[in-house]
C-alpha positions in Angstrom: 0.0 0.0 0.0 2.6 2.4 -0.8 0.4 5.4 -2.0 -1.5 6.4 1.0 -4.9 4.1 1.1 -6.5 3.3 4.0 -5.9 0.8 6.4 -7.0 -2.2 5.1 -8.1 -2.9 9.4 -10.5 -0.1 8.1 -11.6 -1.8 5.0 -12.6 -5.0 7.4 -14.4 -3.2 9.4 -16.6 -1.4 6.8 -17.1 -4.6 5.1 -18.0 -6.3 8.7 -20.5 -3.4 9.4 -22.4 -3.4 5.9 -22.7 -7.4 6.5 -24.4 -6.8 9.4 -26.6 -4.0 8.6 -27.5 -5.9 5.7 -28.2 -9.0 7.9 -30.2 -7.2 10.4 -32.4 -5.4 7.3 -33.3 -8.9 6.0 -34.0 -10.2 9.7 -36.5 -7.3 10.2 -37.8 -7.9 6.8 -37.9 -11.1 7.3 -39.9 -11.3 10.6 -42.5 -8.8 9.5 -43.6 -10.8 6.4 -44.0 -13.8 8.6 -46.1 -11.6 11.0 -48.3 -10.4 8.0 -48.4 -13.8 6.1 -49.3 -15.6 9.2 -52.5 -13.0 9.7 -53.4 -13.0 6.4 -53.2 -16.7 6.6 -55.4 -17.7 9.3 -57.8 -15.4 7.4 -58.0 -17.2 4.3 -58.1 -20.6 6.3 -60.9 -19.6 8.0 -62.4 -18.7 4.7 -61.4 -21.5 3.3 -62.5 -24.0 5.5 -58.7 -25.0 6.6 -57.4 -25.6 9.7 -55.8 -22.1 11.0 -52.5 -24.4 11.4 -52.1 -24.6 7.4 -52.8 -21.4 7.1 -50.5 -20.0 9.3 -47.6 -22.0 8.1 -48.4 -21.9 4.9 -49.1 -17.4 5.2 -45.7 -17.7 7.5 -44.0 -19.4 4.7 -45.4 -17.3 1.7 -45.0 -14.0 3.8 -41.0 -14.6 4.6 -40.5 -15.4 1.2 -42.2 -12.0 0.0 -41.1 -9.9 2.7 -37.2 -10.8 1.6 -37.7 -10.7 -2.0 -39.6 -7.2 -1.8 -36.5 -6.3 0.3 -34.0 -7.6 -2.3 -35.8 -5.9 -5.0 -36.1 -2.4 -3.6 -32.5 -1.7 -2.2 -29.0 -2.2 -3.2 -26.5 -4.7 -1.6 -23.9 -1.6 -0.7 -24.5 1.6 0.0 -21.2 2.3 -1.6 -22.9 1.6 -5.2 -24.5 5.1 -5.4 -22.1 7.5 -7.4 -21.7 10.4 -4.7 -24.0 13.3 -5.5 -21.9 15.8 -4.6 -19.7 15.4 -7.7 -20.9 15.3 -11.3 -19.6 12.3 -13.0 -19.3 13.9 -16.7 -16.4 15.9 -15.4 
């Protein structure tokens, strides 16, 4: 590293913060579409004429996999991926 970058200890811990960030994002995200997919799934088993235990696994199941694609979908990996806005980039 002979022309002044950082420390790569800093580079570690960068990386080691956005990993968890990101890990706690998808957790919350995660957790909430369970919550919501297990409501909404006792609620069409009871329509349904199901037992509210299929429906809440199934909603559960259904509502994780939503809530983490939803959260894939709408939001980068990195925050580092936006070009900084303080700087125009055709200079």
């Amino acid at each position: 590293m002979s022309n002044g970058d950082k420390d790569p200890v800093n580079e570690w811990a960068f990386l080691g913060r956005g990993i968890l960030r990101t890990f706690k994002r998808d957790v919350i995200a995660i957790a909430l579409g369970v919550v919501i997919g297990a409501v909404i799934g006792v609620v069409v088993a009871y329509i349904l004429g199901r037992s509210s235990q299929f429906g809440i696994k199934f909603g559960a199941l259904v509502g994780a996999f939503i809530g983490l694609a939803a959260r894939s979908w709408t939001s980068r990996l990195f925050d580092f991926d936006h070009p900084p806005r303080d700087k125009n980039p055709d200079a």
